[in-house]
C-alpha positions in Angstrom: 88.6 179.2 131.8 86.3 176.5 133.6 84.9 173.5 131.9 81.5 175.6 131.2 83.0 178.8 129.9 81.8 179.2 126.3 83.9 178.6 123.2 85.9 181.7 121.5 87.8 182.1 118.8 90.9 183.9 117.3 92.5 184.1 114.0 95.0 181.7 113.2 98.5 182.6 110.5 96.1 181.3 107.6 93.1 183.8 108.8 90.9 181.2 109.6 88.8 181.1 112.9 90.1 178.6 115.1 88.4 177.3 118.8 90.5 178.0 121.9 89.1 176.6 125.0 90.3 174.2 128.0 89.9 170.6 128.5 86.2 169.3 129.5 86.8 167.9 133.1 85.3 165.1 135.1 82.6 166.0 137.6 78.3 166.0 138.0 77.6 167.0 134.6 78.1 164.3 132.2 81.1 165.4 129.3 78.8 165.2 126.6 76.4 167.4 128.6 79.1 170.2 129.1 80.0 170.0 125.3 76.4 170.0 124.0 76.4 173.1 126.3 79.0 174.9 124.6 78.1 173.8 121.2 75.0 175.1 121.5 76.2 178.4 122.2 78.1 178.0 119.3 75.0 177.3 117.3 72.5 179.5 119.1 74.4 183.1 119.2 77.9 182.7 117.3 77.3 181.4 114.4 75.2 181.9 111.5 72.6 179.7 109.9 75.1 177.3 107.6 78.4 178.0 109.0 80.4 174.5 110.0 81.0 173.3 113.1 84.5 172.5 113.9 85.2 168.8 113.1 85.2 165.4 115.3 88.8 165.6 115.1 89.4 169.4 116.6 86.6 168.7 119.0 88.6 165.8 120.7 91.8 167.7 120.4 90.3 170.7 122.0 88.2 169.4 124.8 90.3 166.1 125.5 87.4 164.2 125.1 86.7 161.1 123.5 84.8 160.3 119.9 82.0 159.4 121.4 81.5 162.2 123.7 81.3 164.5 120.8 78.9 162.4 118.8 77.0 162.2 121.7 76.9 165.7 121.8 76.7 166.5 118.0 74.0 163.8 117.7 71.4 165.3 120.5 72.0 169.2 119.0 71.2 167.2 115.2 67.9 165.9 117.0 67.3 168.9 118.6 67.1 171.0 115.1 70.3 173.4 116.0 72.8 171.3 113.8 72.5 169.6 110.5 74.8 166.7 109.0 75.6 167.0 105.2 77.3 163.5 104.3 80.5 164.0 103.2 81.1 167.7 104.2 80.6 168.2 108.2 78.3 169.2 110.6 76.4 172.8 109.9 74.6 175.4 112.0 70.2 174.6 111.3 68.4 177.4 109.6 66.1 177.7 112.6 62.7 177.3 111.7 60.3 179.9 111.4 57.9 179.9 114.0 53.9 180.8 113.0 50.9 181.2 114.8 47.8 179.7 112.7 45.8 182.7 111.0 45.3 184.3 108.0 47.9 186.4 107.0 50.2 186.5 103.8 53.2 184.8 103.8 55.4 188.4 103.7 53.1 189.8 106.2 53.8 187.0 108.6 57.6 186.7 108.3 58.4 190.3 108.3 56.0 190.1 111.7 58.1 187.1 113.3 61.4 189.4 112.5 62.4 187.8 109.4 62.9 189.1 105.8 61.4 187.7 103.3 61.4 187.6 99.5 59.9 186.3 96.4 60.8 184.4 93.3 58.0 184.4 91.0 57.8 180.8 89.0 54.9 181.1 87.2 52.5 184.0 85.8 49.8 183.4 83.5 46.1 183.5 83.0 44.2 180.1 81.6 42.0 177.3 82.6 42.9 176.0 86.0 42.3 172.5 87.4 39.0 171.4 88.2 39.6 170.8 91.8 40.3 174.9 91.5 37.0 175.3 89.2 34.8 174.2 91.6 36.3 176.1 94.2 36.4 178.7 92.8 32.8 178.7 91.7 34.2 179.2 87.7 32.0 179.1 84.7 33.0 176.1 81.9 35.9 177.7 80.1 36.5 180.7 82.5 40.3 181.5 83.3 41.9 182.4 85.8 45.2 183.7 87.4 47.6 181.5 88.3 50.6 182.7 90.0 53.3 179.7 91.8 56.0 181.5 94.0 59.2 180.5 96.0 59.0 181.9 99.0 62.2 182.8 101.8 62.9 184.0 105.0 66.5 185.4 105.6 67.1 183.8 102.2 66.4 180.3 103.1 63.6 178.5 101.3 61.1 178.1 103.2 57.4 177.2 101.1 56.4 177.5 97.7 53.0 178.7 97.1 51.2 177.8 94.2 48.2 180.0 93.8 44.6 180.6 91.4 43.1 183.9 92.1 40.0 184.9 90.2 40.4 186.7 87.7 37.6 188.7 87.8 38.0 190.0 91.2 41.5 190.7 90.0 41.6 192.7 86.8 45.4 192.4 85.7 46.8 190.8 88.6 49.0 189.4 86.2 50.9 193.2 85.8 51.0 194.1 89.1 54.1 193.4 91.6 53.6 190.0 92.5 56.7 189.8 95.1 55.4 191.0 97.9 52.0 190.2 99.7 49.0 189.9 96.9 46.6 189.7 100.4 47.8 193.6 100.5 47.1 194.1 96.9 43.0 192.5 97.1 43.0 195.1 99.7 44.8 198.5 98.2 44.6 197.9 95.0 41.2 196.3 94.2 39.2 196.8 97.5 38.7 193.1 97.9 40.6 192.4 101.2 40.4 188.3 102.0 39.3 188.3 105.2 38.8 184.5 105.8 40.1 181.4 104.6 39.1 177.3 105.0 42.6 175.5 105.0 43.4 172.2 105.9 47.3 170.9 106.5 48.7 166.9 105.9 52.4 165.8 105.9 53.9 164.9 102.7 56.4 163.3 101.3 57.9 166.1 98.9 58.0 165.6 95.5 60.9 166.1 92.7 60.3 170.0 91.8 59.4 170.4 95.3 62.1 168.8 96.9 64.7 171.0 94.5 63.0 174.1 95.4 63.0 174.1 98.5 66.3 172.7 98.8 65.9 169.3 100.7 65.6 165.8 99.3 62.9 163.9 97.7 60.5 162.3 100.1 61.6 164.7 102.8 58.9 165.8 104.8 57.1 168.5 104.0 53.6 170.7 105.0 51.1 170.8 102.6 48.2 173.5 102.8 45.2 173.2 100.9 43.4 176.7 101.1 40.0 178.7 99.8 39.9 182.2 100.5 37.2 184.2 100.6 36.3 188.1 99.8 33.0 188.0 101.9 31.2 185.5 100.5 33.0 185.3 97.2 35.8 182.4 97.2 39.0 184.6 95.2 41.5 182.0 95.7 42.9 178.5 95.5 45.3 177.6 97.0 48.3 175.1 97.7 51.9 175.5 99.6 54.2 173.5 100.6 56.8 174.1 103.2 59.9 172.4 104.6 58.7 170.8 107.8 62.0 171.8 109.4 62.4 175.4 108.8 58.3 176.0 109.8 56.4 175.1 112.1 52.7 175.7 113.5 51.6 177.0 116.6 48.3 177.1 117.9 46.3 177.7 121.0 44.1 175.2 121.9 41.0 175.6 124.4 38.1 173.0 125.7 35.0 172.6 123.6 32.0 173.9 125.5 30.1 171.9 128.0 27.1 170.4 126.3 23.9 172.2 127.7 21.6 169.4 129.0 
């Protein structure tokens, strides 16, 4: 095996996977280079999201190499998103983030479209007053309910967002009895002929909060995503929403194109 074949494995007298691979040698590519190469093999199409690393220690034994090397190594695939440090227990495979083009879409329509599986815990589900922030955008009458409805929301069983949600009632006669784990966008459509068909949203960066933080799994002040959305039924604003999701297990993309030339 040469200094860039990729790690394997074989089961030891105890059962457990162990690494088998030659020394790193000395040549063009920097050591730490060659390592971060085969860790990231490692991280990228051996292992699952979550599964440890092998230590500092059997990394040095394994590749001859010295501490720093490997926290070299460990410390650019940590940067890089592929590998995450939890004090006190070792270095983990990342849950890679989930990757999303920016449009309107519900949250189970886009993950099962990127690939991913998603599912639903349902926090919240009850029908009263909302907020007035929600009122007004709603367009509510003084003392007129609505739906609210706050999910936790994962892809491949990883937290990813939770949504936290006011739907008119109105436009929704008993939302509240439906099957509210999968995609409510396909419910407007099916089950009440109301499809949303546009949205205004706008996205900051957050520190997350306490119940946010422990839903999604991270800690408190970790950054997260926060979109602020109105959706609309035509015309007719039917929901109010706000979602939060872990900055590193989602992230945006968008194209963006030149603003027309100003006509003279």
């Amino acid at each position: 095996m040469s200094a860039h074949d990729h790690l394997s494995y074989h089961q030891d007298s105890n059962g457990a996977d162990r690494a088998m691979t030659t020394r790193i040698t000395e040549g063009a590519e920097p050591k730490h280079q060659q390592l971060r190469r085969i860790l990231l093999d490692l991280a990228t199409t051996r292992l699952a999201p979550g599964a440890a690393i092998p230590s500092e220690r059997q990394l040095i034994q394994e590749y001859g190499v010295s501490r720093i090397t490997v926290r070299e190594a460990l410390g650019q695939l940590v940067n890089e998103g592929y590998l995450e440090r939890v004090r006190g227990k070792g270095t983990f495979v990342a849950h890679r983030p989930v990757q999303s083009t920016l449009h309107l879409a519900s949250f189970t329509e886009e993950m099962r479209a990127l690939g991913h599986v998603p599912t639903t815990v349902v926090l919240v589900r009850e029908e009263r007053v909302p907020p007035s922030d929600t009122v007004a955008a709603l367009r509510l009458g003084e003392g007129e309910t609505a739906y609210h409805l706050k999910r936790l929301r994962m892809a491949d069983g990883a937290p990813v967002s939770i949504d936290d949600a006011w739907l008119s009632a109105s436009a929704f006669p008993g939302l509240l009895d439906q099957d509210l784990s999968g995609s409510v966008y396909s419910l407007a459509a099916t089950e009440y002929r109301t499809p949303i068909d546009r949205a205004q949203q706008t996205v900051a960066a957050k520190p997350a909060a306490d119940e946010v933080a422990t839903l999604l799994g991270t800690k408190t002040g970790a950054p997260v995503l926060e979109f602020d959305r109105v959706s609309y039924s035509g015309d007719r604003p039917v929901e109010h929403s706000r979602s939060w999701y872990r900055s590193d297990r989602y992230r945006v993309q968008m194209e963006v194109t030149a603003a027309p030339q100003a006509v003279a």
